[in-house]
C-alpha positions as CSV (number, residue, x, y, z in Angstrom):
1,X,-20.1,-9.0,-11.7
2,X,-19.5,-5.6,-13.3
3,X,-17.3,-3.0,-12.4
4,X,-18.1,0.8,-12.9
5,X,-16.0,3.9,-13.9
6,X,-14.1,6.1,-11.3
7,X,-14.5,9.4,-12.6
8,X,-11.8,12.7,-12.4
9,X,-13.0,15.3,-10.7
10,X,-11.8,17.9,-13.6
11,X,-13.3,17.9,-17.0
12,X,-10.6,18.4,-19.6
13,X,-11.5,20.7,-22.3
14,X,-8.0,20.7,-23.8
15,X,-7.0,19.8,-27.3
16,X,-6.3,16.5,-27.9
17,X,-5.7,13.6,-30.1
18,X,-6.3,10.2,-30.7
19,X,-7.4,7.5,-33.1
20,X,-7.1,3.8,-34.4
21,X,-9.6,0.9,-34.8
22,X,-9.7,-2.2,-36.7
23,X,-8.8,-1.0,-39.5
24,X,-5.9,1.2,-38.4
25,X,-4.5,-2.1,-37.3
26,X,-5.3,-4.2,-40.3
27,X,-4.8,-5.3,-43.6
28,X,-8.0,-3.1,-44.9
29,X,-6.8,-0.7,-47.9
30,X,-6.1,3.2,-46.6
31,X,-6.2,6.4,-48.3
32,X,-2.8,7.3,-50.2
33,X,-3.2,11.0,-48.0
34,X,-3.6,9.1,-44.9
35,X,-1.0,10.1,-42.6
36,X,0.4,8.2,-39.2
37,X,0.0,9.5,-35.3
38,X,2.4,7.9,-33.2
39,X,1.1,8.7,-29.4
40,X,3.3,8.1,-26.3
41,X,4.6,8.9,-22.9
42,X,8.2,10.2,-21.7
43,X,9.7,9.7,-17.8
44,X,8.6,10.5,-15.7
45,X,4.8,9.3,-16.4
46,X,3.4,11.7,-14.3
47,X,3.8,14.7,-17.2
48,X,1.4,13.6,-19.5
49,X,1.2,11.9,-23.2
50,X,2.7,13.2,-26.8
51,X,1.9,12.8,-29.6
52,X,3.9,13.0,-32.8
53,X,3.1,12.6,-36.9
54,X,4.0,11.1,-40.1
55,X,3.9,11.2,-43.5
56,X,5.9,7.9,-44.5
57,X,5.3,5.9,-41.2
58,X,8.8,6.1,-40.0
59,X,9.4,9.6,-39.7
60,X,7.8,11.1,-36.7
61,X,8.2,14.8,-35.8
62,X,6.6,16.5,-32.2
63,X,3.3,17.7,-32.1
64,X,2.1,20.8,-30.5
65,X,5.8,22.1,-30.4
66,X,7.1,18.8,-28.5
67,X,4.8,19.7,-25.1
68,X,2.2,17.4,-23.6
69,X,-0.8,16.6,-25.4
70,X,-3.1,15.6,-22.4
71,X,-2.3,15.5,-19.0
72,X,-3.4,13.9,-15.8
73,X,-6.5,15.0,-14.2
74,X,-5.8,13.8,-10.9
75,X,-2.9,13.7,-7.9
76,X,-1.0,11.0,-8.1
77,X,-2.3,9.7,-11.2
78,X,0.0,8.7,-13.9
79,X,-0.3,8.2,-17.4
80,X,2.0,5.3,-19.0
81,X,1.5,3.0,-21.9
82,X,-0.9,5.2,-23.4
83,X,-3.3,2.9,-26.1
84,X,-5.9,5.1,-28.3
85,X,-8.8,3.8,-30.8
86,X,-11.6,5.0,-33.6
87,X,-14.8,3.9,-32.4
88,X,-16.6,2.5,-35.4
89,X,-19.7,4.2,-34.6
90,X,-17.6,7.6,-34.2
91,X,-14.8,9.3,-31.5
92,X,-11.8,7.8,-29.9
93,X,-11.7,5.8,-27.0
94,X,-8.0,5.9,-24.8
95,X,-6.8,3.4,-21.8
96,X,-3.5,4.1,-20.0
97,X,-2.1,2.5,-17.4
98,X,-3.1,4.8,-14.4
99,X,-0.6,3.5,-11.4
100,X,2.8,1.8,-11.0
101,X,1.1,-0.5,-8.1
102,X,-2.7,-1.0,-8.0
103,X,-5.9,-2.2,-9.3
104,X,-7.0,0.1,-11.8
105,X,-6.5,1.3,-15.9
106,X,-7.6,4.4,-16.8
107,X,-9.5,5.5,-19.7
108,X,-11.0,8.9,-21.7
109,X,-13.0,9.4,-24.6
110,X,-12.8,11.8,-27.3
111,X,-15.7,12.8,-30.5
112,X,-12.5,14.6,-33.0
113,X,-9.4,13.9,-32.0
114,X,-9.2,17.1,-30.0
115,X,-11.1,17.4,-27.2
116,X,-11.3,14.7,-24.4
117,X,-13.8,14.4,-21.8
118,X,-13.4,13.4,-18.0
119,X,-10.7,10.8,-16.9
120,X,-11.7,7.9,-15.8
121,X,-10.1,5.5,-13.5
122,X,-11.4,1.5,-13.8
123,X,-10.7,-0.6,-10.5
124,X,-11.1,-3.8,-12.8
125,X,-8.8,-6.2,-10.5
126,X,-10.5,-5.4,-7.0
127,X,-12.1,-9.0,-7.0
128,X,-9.0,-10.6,-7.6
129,X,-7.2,-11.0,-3.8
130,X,-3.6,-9.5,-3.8
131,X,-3.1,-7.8,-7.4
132,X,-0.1,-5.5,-7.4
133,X,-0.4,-3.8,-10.8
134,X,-2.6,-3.3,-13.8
135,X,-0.3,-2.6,-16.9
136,X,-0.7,-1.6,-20.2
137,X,-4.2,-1.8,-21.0
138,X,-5.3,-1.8,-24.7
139,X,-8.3,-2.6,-26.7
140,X,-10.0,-4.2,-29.6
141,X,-13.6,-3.7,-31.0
142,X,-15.4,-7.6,-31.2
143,X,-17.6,-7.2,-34.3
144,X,-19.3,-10.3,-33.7
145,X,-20.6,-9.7,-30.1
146,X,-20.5,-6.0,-30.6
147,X,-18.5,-5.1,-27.8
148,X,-15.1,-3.8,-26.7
149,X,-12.3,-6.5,-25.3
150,X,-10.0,-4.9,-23.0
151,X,-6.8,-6.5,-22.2
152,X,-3.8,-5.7,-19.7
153,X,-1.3,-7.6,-17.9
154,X,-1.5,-8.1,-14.1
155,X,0.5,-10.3,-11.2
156,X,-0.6,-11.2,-8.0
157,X,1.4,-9.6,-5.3
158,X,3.1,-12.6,-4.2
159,X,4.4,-13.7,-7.6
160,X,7.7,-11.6,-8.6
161,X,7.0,-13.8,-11.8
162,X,3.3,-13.7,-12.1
163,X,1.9,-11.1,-14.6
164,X,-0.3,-13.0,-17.3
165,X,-2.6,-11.2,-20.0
166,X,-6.2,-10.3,-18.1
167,X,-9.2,-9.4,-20.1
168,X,-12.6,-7.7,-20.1
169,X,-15.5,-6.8,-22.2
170,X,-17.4,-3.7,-22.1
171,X,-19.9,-1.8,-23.8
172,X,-19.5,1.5,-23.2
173,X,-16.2,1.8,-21.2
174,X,-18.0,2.6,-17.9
175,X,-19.4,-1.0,-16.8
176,X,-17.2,-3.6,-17.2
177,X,-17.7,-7.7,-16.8
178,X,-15.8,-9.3,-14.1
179,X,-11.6,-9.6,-15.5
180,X,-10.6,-13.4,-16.6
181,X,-7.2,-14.9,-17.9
182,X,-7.2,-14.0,-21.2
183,X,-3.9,-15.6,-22.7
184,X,-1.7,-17.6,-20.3
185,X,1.4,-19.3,-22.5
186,X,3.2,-21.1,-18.9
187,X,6.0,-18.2,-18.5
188,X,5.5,-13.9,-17.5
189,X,4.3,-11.9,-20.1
190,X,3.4,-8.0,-20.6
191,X,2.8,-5.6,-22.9
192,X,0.3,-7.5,-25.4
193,X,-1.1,-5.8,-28.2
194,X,-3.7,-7.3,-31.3
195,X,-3.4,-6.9,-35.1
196,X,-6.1,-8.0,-37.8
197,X,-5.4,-9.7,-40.9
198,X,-8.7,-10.8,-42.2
199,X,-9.8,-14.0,-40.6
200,X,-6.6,-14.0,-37.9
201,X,-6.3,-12.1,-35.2
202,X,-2.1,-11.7,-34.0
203,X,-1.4,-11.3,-30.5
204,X,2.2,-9.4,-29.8
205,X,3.6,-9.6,-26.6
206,X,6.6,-9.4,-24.9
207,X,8.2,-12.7,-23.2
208,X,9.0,-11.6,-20.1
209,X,10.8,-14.6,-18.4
210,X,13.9,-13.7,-16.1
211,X,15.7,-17.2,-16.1
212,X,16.4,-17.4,-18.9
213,X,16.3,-14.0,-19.7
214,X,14.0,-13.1,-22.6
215,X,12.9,-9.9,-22.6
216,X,11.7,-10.1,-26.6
217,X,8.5,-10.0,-28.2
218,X,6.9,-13.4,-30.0
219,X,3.5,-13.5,-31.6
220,X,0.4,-15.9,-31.0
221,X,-2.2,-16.4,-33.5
222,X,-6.3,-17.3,-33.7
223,X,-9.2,-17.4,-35.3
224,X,-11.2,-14.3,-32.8
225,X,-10.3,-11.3,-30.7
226,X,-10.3,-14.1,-27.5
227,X,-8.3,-16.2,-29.7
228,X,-7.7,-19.4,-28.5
229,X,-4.0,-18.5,-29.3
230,X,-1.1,-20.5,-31.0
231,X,2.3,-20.0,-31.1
232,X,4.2,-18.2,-34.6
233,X,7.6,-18.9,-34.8
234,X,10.4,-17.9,-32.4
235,X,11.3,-14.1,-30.7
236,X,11.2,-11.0,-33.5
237,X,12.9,-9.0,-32.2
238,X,16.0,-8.6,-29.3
239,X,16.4,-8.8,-26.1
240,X,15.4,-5.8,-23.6
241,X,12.9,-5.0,-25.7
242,X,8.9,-4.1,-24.6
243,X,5.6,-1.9,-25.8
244,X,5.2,-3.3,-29.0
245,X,2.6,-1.8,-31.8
246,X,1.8,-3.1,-35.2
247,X,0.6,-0.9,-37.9
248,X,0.2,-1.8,-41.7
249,X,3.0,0.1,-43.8
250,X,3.2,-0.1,-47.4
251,X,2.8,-4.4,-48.0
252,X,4.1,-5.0,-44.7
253,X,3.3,-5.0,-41.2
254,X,5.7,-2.9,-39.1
255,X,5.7,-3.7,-35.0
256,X,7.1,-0.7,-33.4
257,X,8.8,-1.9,-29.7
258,X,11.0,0.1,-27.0
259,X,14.0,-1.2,-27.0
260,X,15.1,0.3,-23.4
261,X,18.3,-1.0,-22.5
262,X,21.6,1.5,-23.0
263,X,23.5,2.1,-24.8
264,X,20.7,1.8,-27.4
265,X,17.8,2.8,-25.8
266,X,15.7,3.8,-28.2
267,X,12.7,3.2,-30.1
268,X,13.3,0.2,-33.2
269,X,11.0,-1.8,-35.2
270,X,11.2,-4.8,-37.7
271,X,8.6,-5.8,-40.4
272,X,7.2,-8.9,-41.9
273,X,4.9,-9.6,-45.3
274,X,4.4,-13.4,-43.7
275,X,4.7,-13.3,-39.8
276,X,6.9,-15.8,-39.6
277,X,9.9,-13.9,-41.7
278,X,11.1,-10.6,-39.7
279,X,14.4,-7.9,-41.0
280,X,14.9,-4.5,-39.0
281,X,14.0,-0.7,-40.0
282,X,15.8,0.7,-37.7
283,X,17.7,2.4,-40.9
284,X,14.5,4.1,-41.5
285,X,13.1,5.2,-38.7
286,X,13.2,8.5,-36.4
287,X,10.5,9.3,-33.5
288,X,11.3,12.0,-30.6
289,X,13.7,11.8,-28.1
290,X,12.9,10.3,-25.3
291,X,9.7,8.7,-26.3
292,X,8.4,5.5,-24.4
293,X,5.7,2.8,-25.2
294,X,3.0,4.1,-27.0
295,X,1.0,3.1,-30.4
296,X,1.0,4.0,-34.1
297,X,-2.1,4.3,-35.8
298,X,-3.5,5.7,-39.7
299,X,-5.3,9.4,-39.3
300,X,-7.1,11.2,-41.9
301,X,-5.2,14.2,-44.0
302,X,-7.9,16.3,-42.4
303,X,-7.4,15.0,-39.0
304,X,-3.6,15.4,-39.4
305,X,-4.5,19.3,-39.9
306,X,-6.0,20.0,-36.9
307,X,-3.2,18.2,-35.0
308,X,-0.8,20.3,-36.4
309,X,-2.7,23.8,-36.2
310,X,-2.2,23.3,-31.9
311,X,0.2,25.1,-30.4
312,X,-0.1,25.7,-26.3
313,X,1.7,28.3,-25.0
314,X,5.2,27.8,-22.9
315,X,4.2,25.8,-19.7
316,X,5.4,28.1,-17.2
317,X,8.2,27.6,-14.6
């Protein structure tokens, strides 16, 4: 069964950003000048998402003088767990998480990293009875069947504990195949997101079990975008942490993670050269106040330009 696009009813023509594909999140060699967008939401989710840039990877500074990058097209849309790639035949592709409760993801495309087209909103769990929510979708190209997986997490309504990792496949992020348990490790999980080191494929996500509490990301490996997945090695990271994203940084690989519970609720990553050995950089990292699960990916020098060269005006009162 496939499931078509909802689209906006506004066509946004406003500057925007985005970008990341395999090998944004892989071990591929990068430019020296490459630079690093970090792009995420602030509360409440209804304003829009940010973005913010890096020269080092650790050190973000606000874009477009701190104000919404791109915002949502439609009432009562939100736009949370924002997830951007680089198509490798060219543009940007972006899925969000469109609605606290519900069936649907949303999604936008983009040729240059400034302009987006129309919003779309994807009702991808309307064939499965009793779904509450569809949370933070993201993406990965499948070179070998030449298609895009998308992935989310989703619980039926009658589960407090239920959410598992959904997937899809599409072509052209309009039709989509019919959603199927993607990764399912006997306990709640959310927030899932891939990296590609050559012949593995990692799976991040964040345990989610409630008794006992977890709350921490772990890592699953395998040999293909659809895995099958295996365990690595025990939590990375603390408890009352979520939204990780992995990016390559110098000879290691950096997950980024909201860690959301005060008094330290802030962004913090750690980093590994061997996924099975992690140490924090929270020394040597800074990223805007207030930011919230988002993802870090490798832009172009050029690209970087034209983000920064965007200023709105003052949104008005």
């Amino acid at each position: 069964m496939k499931f078509r696009a909802l689209m906006a009813t506004a066509l946004l023509c406003i500057c925007s950003g985005s970008g990341s594909f395999a090998q944004t999140k892989s071990d591929a060699s990068s430019d020296a000048k490459d630079q690093y967008l970090f792009v995420y939401f602030k509360e409440p989710g209804s304003q829009g998402i940010y973005y913010a840039l890096s020269q080092d990877g650790f050190h973000y500074e606000p874009l477009n003088d701190g104000q919404p990058w791109l915002k949502p097209s439609q009432p009562g849309e939100i736009m949370r767990d924002i997830f951007v790639t680089r198509d490798p035949a060219g543009g940007f592709h972006a899925v969000w998480t469109w609605g606290w409760r519900g069936n649907s993801f949303g999604t936008a495309d983009s040729p240059d990293l400034m302009q987006w087209g129309e919003q779309h909103e994807i009702p991808i769990m309307t064939t499965v009875p009793g779904i509450r929510n569809v949370w933070a979708p993201e993406t990965d190209w499948d070179a070998s069947k030449k298609l895009w997986v998308v992935f989310w997490s989703s619980s039926p309504s009658a589960e407090e504990q239920g959410n598992r990792i959904w997937f899809s496949e599409t072509k052209d992020f309009r039709d989509f195949s019919a959603p199927k348990i993607f990764f399912d490790p006997g306990y709640e999980v959310i927030d899932a997101t891939m990296y590609h080191a050559g012949a593995t494929e990692y799976l991040i996500y964040k345990d989610q079990t409630r008794d006992p509490q977890r709350y921490q990301e772990r890592v699953a490996k395998g040999p293909t975008v659809e895995g099958p997945w295996t365990p690595v090695g025990g939590p990375i990271n603390d408890s009352w942490s979520e939204g990780p994203s992995a990016i390559k940084i110098g000879d290691e690989v950096v997950v980024f993670y909201d860690h959301y519970r005060q008094p330290q609720a802030h962004f913090q990553g750690v980093a590994t050269k061997d996924w099975i050995h992690w140490h924090s950089v929270n020394d040597r990292m800074s990223l805007p106040q207030g930011s919230k699960h988002g993802a870090f990916l490798k832009i172009t020098a050029e690209e970087a330009a034209k983000l920064r060269a965007r200023h709105d005006p003052p949104a008005t009162q």
